[in-house]
C-alpha distance (Angstrom), angle and dihedral (degrees) to the residues before:
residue distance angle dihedral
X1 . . .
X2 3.35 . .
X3 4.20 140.9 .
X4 3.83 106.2 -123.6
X5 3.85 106.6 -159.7
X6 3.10 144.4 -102.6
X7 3.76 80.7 37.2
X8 3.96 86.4 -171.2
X9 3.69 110.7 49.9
X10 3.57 123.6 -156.7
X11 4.09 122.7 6.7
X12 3.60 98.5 -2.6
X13 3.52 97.9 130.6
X14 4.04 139.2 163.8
X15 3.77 100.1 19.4
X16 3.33 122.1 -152.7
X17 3.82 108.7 -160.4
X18 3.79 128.7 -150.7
X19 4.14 135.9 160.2
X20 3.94 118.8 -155.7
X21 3.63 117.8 -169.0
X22 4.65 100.4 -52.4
X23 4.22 82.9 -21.6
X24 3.97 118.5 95.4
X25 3.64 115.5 -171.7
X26 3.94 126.7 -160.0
X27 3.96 113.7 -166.1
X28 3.65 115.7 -170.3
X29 4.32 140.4 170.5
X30 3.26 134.6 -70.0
X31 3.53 106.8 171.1
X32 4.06 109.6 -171.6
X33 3.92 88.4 -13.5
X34 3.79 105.1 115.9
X35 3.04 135.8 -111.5
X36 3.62 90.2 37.5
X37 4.02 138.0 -131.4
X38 3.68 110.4 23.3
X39 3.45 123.2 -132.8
X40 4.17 121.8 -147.1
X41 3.62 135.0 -178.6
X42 3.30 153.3 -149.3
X43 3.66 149.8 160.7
X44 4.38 99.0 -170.4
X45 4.09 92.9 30.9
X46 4.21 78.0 -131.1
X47 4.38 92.7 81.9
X48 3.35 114.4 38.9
X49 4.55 130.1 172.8
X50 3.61 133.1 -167.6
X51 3.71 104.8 -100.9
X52 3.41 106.5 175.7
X53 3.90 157.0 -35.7
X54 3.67 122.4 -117.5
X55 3.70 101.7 -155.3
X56 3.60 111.2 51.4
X57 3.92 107.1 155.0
X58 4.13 137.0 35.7
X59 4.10 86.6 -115.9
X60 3.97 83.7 73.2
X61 4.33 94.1 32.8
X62 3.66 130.2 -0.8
X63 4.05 111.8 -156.5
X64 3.42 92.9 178.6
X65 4.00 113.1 140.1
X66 4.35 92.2 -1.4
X67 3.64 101.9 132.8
X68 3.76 125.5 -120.4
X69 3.82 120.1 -55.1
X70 3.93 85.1 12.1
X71 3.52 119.9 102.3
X72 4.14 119.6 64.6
X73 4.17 111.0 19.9
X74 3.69 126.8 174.7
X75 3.82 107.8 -10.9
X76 3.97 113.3 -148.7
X77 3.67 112.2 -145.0
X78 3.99 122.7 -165.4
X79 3.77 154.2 176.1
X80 3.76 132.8 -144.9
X81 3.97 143.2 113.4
X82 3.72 92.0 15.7
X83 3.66 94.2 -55.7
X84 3.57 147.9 114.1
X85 3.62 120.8 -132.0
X86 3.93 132.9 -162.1
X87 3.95 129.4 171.3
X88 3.62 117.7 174.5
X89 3.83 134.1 161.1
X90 4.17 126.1 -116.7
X91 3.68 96.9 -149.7
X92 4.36 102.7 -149.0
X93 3.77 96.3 -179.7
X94 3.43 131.1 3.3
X95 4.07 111.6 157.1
X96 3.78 97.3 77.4
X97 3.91 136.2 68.6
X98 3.71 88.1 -89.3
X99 4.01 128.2 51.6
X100 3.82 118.0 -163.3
X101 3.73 96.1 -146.3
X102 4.03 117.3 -168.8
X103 3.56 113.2 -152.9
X104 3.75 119.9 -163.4
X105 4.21 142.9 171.1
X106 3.79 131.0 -157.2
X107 3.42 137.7 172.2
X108 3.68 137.9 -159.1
X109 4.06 139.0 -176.8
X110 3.76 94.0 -124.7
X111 3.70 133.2 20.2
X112 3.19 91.9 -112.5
X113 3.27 91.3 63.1
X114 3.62 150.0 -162.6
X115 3.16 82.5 -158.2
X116 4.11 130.1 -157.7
X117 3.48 118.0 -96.9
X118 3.89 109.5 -101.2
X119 3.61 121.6 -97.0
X120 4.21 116.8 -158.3
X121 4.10 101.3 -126.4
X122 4.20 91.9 176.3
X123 3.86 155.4 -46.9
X124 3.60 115.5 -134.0
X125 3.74 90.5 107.7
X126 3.64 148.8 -16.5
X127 4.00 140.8 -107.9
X128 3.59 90.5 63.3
X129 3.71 123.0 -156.9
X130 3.63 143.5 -153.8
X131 3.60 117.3 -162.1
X132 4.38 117.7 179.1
X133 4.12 106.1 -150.9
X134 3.66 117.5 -152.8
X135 3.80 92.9 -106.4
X136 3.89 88.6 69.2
X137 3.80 92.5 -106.2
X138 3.96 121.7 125.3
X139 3.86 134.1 -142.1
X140 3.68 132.0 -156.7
X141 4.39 105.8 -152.8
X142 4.10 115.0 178.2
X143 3.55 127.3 155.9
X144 3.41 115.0 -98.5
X145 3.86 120.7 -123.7
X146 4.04 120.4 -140.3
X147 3.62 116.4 -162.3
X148 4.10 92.5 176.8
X149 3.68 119.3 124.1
X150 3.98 106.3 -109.8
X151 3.46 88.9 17.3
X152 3.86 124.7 101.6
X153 3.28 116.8 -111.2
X154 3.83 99.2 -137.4
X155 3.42 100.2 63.3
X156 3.91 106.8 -177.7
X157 3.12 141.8 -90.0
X158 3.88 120.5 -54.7
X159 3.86 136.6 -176.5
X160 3.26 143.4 -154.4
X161 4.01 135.2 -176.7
X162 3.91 116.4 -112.7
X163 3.60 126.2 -146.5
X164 3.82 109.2 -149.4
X165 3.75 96.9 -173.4
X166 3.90 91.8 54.2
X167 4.13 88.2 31.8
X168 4.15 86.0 -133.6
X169 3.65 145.2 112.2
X170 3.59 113.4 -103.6
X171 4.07 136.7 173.8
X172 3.79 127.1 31.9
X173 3.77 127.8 -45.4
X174 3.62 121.3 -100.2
X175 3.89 121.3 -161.0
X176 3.71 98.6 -154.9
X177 3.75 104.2 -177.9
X178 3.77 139.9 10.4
X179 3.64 98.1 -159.3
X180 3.94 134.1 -120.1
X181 4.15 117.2 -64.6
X182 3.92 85.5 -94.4
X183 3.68 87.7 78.8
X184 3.90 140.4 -176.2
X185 4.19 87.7 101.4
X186 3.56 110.7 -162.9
X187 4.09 147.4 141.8
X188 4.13 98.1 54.0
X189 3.66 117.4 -164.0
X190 3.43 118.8 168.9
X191 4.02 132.3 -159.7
X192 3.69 145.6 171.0
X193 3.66 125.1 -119.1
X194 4.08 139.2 163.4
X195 3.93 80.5 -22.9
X196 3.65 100.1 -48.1
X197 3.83 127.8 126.6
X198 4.06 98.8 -144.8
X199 3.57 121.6 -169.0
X200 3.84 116.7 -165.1
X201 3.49 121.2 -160.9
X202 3.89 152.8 166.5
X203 3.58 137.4 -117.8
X204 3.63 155.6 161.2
X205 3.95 87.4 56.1
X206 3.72 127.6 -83.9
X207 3.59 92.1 -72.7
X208 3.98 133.6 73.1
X209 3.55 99.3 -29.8
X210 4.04 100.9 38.2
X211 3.74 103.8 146.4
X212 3.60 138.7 171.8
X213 3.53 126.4 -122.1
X214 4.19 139.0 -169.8
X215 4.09 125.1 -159.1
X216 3.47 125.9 169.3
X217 3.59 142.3 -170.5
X218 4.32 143.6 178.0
X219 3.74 88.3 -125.9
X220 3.53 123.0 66.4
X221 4.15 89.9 -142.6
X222 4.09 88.3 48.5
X223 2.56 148.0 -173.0
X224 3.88 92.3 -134.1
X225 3.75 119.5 -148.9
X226 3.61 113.7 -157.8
X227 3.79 128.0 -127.7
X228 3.77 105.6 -85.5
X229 4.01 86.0 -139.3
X230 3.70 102.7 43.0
X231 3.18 136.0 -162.8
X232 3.12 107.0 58.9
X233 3.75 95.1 -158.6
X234 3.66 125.9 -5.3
X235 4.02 141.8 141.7
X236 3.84 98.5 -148.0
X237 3.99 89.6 113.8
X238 4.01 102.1 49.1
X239 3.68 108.3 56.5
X240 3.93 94.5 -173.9
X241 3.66 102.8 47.0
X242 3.79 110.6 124.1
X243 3.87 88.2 -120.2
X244 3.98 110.4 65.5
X245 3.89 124.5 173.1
X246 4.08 93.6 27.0
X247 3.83 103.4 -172.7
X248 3.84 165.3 117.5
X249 4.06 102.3 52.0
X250 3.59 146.1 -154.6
X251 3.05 121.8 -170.7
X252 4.54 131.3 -153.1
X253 4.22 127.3 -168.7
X254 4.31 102.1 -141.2
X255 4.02 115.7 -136.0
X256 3.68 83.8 -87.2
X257 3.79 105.9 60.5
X258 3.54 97.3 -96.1
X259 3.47 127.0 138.7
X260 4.39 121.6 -137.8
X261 3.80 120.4 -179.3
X262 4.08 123.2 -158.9
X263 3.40 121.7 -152.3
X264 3.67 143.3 170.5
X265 3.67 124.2 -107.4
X266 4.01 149.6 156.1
X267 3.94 139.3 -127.8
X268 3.98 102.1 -149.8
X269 3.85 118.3 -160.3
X270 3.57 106.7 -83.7
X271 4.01 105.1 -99.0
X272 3.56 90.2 29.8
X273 4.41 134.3 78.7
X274 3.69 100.2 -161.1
X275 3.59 110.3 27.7
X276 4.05 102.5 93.1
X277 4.08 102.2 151.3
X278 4.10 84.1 176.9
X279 3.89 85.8 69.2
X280 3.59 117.1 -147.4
X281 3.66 123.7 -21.5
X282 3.60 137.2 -156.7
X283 4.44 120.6 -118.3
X284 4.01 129.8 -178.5
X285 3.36 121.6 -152.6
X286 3.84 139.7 176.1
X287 3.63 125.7 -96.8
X288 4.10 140.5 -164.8
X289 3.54 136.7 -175.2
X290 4.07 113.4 -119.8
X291 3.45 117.0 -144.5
X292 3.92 94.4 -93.5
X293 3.53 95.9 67.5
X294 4.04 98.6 -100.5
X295 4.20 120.6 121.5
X296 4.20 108.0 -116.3
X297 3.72 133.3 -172.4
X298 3.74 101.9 -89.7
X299 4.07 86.6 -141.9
X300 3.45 92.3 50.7
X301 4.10 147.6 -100.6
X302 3.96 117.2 16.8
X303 3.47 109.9 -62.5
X304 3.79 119.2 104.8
X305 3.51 115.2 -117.0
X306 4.19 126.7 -130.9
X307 3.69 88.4 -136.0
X308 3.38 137.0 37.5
X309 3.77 143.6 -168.8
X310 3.85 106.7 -105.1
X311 4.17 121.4 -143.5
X312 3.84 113.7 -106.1
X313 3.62 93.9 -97.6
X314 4.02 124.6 133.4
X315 3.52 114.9 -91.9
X316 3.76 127.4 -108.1
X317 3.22 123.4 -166.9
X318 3.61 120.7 -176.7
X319 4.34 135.3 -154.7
X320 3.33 113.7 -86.3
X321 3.61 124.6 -129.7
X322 3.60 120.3 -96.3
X323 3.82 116.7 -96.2
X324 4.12 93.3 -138.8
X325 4.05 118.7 31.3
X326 3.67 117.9 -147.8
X327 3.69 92.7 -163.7
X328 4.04 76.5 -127.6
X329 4.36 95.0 157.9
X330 3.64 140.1 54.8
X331 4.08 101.2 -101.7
X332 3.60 121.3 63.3
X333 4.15 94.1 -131.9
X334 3.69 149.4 -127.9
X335 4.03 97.1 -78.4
X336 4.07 95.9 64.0
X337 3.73 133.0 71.6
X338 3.50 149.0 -166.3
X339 3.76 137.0 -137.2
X340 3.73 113.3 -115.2
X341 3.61 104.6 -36.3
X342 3.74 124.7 44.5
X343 3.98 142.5 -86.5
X344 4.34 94.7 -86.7
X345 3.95 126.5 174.9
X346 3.59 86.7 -129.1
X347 3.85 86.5 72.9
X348 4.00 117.4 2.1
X349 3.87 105.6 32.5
X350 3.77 129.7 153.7
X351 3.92 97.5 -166.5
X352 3.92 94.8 68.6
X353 3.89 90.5 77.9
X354 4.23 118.5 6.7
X355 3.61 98.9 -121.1
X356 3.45 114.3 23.3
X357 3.83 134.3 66.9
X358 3.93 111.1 -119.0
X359 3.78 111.4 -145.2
X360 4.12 121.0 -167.9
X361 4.14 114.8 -150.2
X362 3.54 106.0 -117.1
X363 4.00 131.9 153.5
X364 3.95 122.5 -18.1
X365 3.27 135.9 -90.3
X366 3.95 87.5 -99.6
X367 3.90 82.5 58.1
X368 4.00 118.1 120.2
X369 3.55 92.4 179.0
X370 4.19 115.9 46.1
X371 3.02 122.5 5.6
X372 4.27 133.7 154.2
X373 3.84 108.1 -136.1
X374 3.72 121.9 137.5
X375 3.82 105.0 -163.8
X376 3.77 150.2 174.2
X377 3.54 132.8 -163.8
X378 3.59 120.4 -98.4
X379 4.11 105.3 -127.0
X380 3.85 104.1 160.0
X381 3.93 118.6 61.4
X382 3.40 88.0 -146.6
X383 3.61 122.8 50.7
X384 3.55 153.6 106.4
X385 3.88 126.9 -105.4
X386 4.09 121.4 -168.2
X387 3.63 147.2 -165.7
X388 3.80 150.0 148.1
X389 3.98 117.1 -150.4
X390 3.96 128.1 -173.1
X391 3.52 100.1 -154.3
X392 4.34 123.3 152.2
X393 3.77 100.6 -169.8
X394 4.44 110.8 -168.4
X395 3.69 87.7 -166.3
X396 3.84 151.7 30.8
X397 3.45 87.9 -117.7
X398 3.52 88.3 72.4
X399 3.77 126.6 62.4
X400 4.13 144.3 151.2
X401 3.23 145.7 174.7
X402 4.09 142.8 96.9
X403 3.81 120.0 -19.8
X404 3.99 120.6 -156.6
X405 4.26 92.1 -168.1
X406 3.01 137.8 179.3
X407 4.64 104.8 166.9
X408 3.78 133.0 -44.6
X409 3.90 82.9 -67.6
X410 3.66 103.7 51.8
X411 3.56 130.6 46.2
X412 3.79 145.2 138.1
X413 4.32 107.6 -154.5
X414 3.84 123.6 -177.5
X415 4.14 95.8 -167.5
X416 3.58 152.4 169.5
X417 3.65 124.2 -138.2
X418 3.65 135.0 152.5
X419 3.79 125.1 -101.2
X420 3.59 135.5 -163.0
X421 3.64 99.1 -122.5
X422 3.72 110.7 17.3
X423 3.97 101.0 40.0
X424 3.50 119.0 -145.3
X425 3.85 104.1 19.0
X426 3.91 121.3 -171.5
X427 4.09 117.5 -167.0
X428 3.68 137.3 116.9
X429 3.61 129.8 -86.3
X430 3.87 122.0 -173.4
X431 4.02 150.2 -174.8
X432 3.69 130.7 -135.1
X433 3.81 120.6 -175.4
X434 3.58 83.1 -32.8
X435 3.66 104.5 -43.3
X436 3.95 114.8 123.5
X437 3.83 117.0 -148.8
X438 4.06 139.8 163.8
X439 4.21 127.8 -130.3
X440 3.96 73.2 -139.1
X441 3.90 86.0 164.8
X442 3.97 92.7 71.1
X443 3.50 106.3 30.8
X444 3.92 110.2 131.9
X445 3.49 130.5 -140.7
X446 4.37 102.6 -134.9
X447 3.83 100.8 176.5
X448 4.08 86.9 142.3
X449 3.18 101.1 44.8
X450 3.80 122.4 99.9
X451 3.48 103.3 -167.4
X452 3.78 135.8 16.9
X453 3.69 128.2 -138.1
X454 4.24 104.1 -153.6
X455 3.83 114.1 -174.6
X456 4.49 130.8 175.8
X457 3.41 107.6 -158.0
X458 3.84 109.1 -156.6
X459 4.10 121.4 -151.4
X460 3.53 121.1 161.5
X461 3.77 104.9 -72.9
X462 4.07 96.0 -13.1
X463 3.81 113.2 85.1
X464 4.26 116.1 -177.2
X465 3.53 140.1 -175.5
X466 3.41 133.0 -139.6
X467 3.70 142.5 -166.2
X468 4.32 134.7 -162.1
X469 3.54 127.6 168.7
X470 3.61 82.2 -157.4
X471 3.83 112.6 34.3
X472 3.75 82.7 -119.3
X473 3.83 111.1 69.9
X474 3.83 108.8 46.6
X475 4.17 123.4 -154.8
X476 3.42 113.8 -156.2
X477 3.89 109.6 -131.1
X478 3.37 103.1 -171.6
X479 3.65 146.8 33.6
X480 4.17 115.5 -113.8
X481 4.05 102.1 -64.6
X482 3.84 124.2 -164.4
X483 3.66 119.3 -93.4
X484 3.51 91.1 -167.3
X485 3.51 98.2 67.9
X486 3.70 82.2 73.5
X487 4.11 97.9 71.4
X488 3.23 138.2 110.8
X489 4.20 96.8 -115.1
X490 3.84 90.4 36.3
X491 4.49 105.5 138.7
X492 3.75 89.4 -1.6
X493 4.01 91.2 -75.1
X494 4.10 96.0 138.4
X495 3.56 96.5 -141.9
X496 3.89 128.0 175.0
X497 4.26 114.3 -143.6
X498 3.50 125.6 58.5
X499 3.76 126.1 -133.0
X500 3.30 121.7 -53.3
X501 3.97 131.3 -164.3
X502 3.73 125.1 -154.4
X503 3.91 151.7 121.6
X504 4.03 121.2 -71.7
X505 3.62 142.5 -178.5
X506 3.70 126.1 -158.8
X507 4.27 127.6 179.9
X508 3.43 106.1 176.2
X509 4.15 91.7 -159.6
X510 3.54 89.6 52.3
X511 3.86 99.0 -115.1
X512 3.83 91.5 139.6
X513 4.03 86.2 -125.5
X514 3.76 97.5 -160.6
X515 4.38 123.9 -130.0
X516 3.65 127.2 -164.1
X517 3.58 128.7 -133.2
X518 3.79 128.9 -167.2
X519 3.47 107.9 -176.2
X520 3.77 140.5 -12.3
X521 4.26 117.6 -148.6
X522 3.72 126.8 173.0
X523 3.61 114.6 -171.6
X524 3.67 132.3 -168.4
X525 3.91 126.0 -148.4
X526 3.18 123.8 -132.4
């Protein structure tokens, strides 16, 4: 069998990788996606399902107001005592010279939770870490941010012990590691192995040069030398490898002995390094031990393979989700999300009408507080995504419709909204690096029509819209719009997500004008 990466498509980044028992676990961001922290498994590391989310209400996070790509970074999942383990970061600014960086730990009995409520440990850094020593005693490592002038401003790794009884940080700080002379270290994890304390990192930032990289010492405190022939996996030197931005590890030994490392990555645009609307992904691949003591790619040098040699473990393949929802149940599901707070009644319910998703208008897209968007992650770059809305908006204060969207700054939106003259108007209305226009040319005015069919069509770079009264006859309502507007390094901004595509509501007076929508299909071409 073999591992067919990315093994998480589409905004599954920072994976924090864990086995219990036959059950591996990856963890991964989901910055001010709610609910937050999802939660995959597997029991061959080859077919993998979304389990679960850990945060699932604003009495266990509030992300109200945290800017875009704030909010939940680099989840650390872990096992000991019986227990379940999770720290994770809510990011509450990150654009000036200082970043006010939450760190929190919970635990819970099953992964599926209930899980504790969280407890704040710190704030010196982020990419918090728990690591469980032999001797029963438990350390918290982040990185440590520096906003001094003429200082850098990732400052190392630190540590700190952790008292689970009292749920606190106690003892003096150590700073463990100061990182190689690429810089920017990040992500610790730390394990034990043939006697070794090893401390795997990240550097060179998440973009171009993101790297992964091993040190090791006798003494838990260090010193830590580092691997004389670091990284230990990167794709800094081969620009047009599939894989781009290989980084920030974690790292699992299978029943058998074996050793399987998880790591963050991106699929660019072809012709194009940066542009990666997919966001960052998550890749497995095999690892050895060389005969100095330091982990290797079992295929060989640092560049992370497509495919990978599975463990001998029985397969388990799991359903796939349905291409088109019919919004046929009471709960809204594990495949959508929210922005910042999370899928309520009051707004996004499924009960108000059997077979159709009711949506209430709240804040704008520009919102960081409230707003009604039911989303998905776009994971194919070329696919189709579908829906049919009943919506009769009296004003242009209200509108709905389907969202292609990337953050506050970036967005493609095929909409209805009302209009003093014209009605019920249909067009599309768009932001680049912050700059709101209108495809004013091709809006339509849809007074007779009861329903309206919305569709994105996704192909490479081009994205379209497209309209029916019907579902039959389709109206273009756009001209060919770039998808890669919608990416993570898209005008420099360093952003976290991906694109995602979903259904939204906006009334501007806060009337909670309400839109009806039938179904919701994404469908990938082959």
């Amino acid at each position: 069998m073999k591992i067919h990466n990315p093994v998480l498509t589409g905004f599954h980044p920072d994976p924090s990788f864990i086995r219990v028992e036959d059950d591996y676990y990856i963890a991964t961001s989901t910055f001010e996606w709610m609910p937050g922290v999802a939660i995959h498994h597997s029991r061959d590391l080859v077919n993998w399902r979304l389990l679960t989310h850990a945060l699932t209400q604003t009495t266990s996070i509030d992300l109200r107001g945290n800017g875009a790509s704030g909010s939940i970074w680099a989840p650390a999942l872990s096992y000991a005592d019986g227990q379940f383990y999770l720290l994770f970061t809510n990011v509450k600014s990150r654009h000036r010279v200082y970043k006010d960086l939450h760190n929190y730990i919970m635990t819970a009995d099953s992964i599926e939770g209930p899980w504790s409520t969280p407890v704040r440990l710190n704030g010196s850094g982020f990419d918090p870490f728990l690591f469980h020593d032999d001797d029963g005693r438990k350390w918290l490592l982040n990185m440590r941010w520096d906003y001094r002038k003429q200082h850098p401003s990732f400052g190392g790794i630190v540590m700190q012990e952790y008292d689970a009884t009292a749920r606190k940080l106690i003892g003096p700080i150590h700073t463990l590691y100061q990182g190689t002379p690429v810089g920017v270290t990040e992500g610790p994890q730390l394990f034990r192995h043939n006697g070794w304390y090893y401390l795997m990192t990240a550097e060179g930032g998440t973009g171009l040069n993101h790297m992964i990289v091993l040190a090791r010492s006798r003494q838990l405190t260090g010193p830590y030398e580092v691997d004389p022939h670091f990284p230990l996996l990167t794709s800094a030197h081969d620009p047009v490898h599939p894989l781009q931005q290989a980084g920030h590890g974690s790292l699992v030994q299978t029943q058998q002995g074996e050793w399987y490392l998880a790591h963050l990555c991106t699929r660019p645009l072809p012709g194009t390094t940066l542009l990666n609307p997919l966001g960052r992904e998550t890749a497995i691949q095999r690892c050895i031990w060389d005969e100095q003591g330091w982990l290797r790619l079992a295929h060989g040098g640092k560049i992370p393979a497509l495919e990978v040699e599975a463990p001998s473990l029985p397969a388990q393949p799991f359903p796939q989700l349905p291409i088109r929802d019919d919004f046929d149940r009471q709960e809204i599901g594990l495949a959508y999300s929210s922005l910042r707070v999370p899928l309520d009644s009051s707004w996004a319910s499924l009960k108000v009408r059997p077979g159709f998703l009711r949506l209430r208008g709240r804040e704008s897209l520009s919102s960081a507080h409230e707003q009604s968007m039911v989303a998905r992650p776009i994971s194919h770059l070329h696919c189709t995504i579908e829906t049919c809305m009943e919506f009769h908006p009296d004003h242009f204060y209200e509108m709905a419709g389907l969202v292609c969207y990337y953050d506050d700054a970036d967005y493609y939106y095929l909409r209805a909204s009302g209009d003093e003259i014209r009605g019920i108007v249909l067009g599309v209305v768009m932001s680049k690096a912050g700059v709101y226009d209108e495809v004013f040319s091709m809006q339509l005015s849809i007074n007779d029509w009861e329903r309206c069919y919305l569709r994105a069509v996704i192909n490479g770079r081009e994205l379209m819209f497209y309209a029916s009264h019907d579902g039959e006859q389709w109206i273009p309502m756009c001209t060919p719009q770039d998808f890669g507007t919608l990416s993570d390094e898209y005008g420099g901004k360093l952003g976290f997500t991906g694109a995602f595509a979903g259904m939204c509501a906006q009334d501007l007076d806060q009337q909670q004008k309400e839109a009806w929508f039938d179904y919701f299909e994404y469908q990938p071409h082959s």
